[in-house]
GUROSE-621050 format. One record per residue (C-alpha): residue number from 1; residue in three letters; x, y, z. Coordinates in Angstrom, 1 decimal. Layout:
(pt NUM 'ALA' (X Y Z))
...
This chain:
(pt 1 'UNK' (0.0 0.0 0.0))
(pt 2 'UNK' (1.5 3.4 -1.1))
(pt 3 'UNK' (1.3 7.0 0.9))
(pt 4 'UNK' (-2.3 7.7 -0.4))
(pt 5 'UNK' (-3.5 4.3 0.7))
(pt 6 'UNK' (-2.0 4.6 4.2))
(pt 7 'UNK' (-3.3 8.1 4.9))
(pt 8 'UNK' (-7.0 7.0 3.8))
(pt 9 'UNK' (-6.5 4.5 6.5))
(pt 10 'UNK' (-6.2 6.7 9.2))
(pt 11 'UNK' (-8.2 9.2 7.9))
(pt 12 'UNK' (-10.7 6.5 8.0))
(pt 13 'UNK' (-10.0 5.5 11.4))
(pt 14 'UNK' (-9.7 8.8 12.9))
(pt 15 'UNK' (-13.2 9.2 12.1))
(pt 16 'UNK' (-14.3 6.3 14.1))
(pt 17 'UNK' (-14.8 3.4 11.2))
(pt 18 'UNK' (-12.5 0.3 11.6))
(pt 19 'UNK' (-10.9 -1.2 8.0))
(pt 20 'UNK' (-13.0 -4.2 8.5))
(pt 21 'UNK' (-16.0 -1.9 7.9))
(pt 22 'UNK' (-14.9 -0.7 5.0))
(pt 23 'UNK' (-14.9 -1.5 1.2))
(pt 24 'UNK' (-12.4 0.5 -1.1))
(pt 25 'UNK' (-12.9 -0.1 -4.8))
(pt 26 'UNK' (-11.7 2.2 -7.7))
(pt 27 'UNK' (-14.4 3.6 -10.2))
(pt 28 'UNK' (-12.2 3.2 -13.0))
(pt 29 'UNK' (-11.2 -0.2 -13.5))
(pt 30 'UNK' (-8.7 0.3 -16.6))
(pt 31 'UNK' (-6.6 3.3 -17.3))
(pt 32 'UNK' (-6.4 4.8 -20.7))
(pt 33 'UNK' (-2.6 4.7 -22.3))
(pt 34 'UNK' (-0.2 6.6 -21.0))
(pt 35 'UNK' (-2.1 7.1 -17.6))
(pt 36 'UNK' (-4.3 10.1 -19.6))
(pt 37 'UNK' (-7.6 10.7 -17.9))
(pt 38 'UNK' (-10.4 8.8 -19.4))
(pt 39 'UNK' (-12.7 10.2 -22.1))
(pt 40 'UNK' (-16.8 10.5 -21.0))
(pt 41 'UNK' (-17.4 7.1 -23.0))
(pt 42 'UNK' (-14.1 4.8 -21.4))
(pt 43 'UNK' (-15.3 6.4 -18.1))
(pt 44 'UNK' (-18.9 4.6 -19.0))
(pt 45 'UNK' (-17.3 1.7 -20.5))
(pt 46 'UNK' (-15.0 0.7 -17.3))
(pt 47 'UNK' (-17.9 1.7 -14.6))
(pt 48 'UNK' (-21.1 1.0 -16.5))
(pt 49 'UNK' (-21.0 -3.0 -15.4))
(pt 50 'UNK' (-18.5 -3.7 -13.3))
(pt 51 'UNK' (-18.8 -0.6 -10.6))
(pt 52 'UNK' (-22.5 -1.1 -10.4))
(pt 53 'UNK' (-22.3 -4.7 -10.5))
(pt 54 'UNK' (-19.6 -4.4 -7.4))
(pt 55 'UNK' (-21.9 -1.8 -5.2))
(pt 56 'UNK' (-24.9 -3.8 -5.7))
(pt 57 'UNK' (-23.6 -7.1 -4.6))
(pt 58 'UNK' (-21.9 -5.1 -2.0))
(pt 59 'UNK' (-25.1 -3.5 -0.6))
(pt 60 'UNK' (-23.2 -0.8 1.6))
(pt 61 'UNK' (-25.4 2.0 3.5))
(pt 62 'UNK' (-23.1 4.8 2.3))
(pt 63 'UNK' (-20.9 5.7 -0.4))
(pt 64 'UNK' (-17.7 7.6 -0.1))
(pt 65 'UNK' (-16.9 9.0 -3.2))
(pt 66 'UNK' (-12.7 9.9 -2.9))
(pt 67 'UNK' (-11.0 11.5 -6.1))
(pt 68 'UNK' (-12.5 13.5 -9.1))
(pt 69 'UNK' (-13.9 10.4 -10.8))
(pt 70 'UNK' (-15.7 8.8 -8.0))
(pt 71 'UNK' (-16.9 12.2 -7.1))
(pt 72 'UNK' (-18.9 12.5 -11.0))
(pt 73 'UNK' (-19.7 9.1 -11.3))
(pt 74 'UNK' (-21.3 8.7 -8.2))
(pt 75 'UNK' (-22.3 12.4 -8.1))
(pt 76 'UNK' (-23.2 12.4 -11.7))
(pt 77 'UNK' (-22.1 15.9 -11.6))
(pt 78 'UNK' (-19.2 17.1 -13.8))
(pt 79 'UNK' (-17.8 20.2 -11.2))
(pt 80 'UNK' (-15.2 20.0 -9.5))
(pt 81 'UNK' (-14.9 18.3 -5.9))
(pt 82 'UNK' (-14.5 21.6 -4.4))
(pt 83 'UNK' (-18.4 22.3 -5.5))
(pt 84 'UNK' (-19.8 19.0 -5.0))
(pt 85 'UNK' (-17.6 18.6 -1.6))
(pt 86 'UNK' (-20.6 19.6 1.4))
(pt 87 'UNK' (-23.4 17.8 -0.3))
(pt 88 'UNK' (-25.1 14.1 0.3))
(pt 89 'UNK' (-26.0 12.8 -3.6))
(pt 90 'UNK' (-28.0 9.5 -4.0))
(pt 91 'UNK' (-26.6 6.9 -6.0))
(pt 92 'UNK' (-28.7 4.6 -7.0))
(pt 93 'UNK' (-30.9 5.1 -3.5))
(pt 94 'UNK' (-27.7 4.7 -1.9))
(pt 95 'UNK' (-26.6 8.1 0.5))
(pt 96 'UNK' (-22.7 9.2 -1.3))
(pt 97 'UNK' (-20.5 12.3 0.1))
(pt 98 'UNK' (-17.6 13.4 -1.7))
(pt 99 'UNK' (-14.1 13.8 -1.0))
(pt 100 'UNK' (-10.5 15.1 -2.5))
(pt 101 'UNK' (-8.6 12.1 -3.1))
(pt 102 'UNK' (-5.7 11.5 -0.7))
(pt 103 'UNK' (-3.1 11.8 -3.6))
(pt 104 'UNK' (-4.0 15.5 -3.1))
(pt 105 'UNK' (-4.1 16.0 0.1))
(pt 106 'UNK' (-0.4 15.1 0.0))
(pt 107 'UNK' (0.5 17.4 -2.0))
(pt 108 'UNK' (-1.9 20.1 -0.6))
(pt 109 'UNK' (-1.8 19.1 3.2))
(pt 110 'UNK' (-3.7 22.1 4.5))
(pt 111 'UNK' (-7.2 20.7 2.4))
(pt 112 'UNK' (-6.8 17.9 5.0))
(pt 113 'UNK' (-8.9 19.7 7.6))
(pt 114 'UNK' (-11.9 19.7 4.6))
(pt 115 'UNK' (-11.6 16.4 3.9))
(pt 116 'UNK' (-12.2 15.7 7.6))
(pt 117 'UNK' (-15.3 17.8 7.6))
(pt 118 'UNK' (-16.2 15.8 4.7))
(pt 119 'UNK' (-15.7 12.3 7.0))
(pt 120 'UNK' (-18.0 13.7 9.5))
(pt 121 'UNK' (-20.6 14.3 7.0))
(pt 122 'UNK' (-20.0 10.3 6.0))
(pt 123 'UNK' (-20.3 9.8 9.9))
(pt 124 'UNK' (-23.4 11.7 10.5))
(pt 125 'UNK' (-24.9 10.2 6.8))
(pt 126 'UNK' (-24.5 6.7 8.1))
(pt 127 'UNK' (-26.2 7.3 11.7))
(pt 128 'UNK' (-29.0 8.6 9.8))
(pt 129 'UNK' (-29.4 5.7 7.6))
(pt 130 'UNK' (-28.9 3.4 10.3))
């Protein structure tokens, strides 16, 4: 597991959810050549079945949607996180909140206190919808 990976995890578990309760998958599940950002139509290509295949058979209460993709798939917005960050959407019925992907808050540590806020949201989505 790389940087990003780690500091999900305890961002995850500073928020009071244990790995075990938690199911990471990535939206896109192929990456264009040359690691380019996917067109509208790979995007649809690489989530269409397989993502919505993956939540439904996972079932969970809550969606965390972490990164620029997640955040418009899920959202089915195209702004940016930093609009769509605040909000609960509804995927499919299923309660999502978005967040910047842990990449960036690497390389722009003082967003980390957002993405906290963001966490709490997930928190206080998932009591709700208990």
């Amino acid at each position: 597991m790389g940087r990003a990976g780690r500091l999900l995890d305890l961002m995850l578990m500073s928020a009071g959810f244990r790995r075990e309760q938690v199911y990471i998958c990535n939206v896109l599940k192929c990456r264009p050549p040359e690691n380019r950002n996917p067109l509208p139509d790979e995007m649809d290509a690489c989530t269409r079945h397989w993502l919505h295949s993956q939540i439904e058979l996972i079932a969970p209460r809550v969606l965390l949607a972490v990164g620029k993709f997640a955040a418009q798939v899920l959202s089915g917005s195209e702004e940016s996180i930093g609009r769509l960050r605040g909000r609960v959407f509804s995927w499919r019925g299923t309660p999502t909140v978005v967040t910047y992907h842990p990449a960036y808050l690497l390389r722009s540590p003082q967003m980390t206190r957002v993405a906290w806020e963001d966490l709490q949201l997930l928190r206080k989505v998932l009591h709700e919808h208990a």
